[in-house]
C-alpha positions in Angstrom: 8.2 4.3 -5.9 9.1 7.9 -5.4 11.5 9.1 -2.8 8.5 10.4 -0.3 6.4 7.4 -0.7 9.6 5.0 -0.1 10.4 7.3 2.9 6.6 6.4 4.2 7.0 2.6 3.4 9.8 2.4 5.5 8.3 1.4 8.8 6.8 -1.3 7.0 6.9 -5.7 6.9 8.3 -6.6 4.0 4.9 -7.5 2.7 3.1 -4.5 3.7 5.7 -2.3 1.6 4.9 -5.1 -1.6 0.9 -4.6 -1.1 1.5 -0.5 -0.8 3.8 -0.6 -3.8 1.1 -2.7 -6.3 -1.3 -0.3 -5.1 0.7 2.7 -6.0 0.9 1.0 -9.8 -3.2 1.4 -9.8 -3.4 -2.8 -8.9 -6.7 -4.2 -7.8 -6.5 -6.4 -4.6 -7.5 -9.2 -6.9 -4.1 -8.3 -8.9 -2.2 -8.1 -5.8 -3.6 -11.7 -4.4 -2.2 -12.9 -8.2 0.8 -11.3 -8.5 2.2 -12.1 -4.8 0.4 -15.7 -4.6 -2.4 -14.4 -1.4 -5.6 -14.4 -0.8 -7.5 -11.6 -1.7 -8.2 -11.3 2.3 -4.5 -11.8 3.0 -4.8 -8.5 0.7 -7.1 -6.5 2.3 -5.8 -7.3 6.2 -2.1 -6.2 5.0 -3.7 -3.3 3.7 -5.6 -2.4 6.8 -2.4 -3.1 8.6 -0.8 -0.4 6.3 -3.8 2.2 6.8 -3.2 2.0 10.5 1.0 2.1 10.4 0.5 5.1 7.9 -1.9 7.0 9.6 -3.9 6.9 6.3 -7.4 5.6 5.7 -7.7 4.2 1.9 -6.4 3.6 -0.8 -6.7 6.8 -2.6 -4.3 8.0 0.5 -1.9 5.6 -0.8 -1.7 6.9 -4.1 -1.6 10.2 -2.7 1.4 9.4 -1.1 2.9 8.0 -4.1 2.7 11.0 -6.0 4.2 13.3 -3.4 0.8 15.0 -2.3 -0.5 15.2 2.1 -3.4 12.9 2.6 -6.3 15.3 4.5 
């Protein structure tokens, strides 16, 4: 995770900053559920839950933040 998006993820539960990072590698929620043994709608509430801590409002934003760029 770069040094901006680990910067972001600090504020974040343990398995808020897990969800955020599969999602910065491009993983589906469907991935995420598999890799971290969660429902897929244990997925998409700890992703809401990070859309609201980081201000952000998708996904996309997330990715944004990975690669070092302001979310609009």
């Amino acid at each position: 995770v770069p040094a901006a998006a680990s910067d972001a993820l600090d504020g974040l539960a343990s398995m808020e900053r897990q969800v955020a990072s599969l999602v910065m590698e491009g993983a589906t929620n469907r991935e995420i559920a598999g890799r971290l043994f969660i429902s897929v709608k244990t997925v998409e509430a700890t992703l809401t839950r990070v859309y609201r801590k980081l201000g952000i409002r998708s996904r996309v934003d997330i990715v944004r933040l990975a690669a070092g760029r302001r979310t609009q």
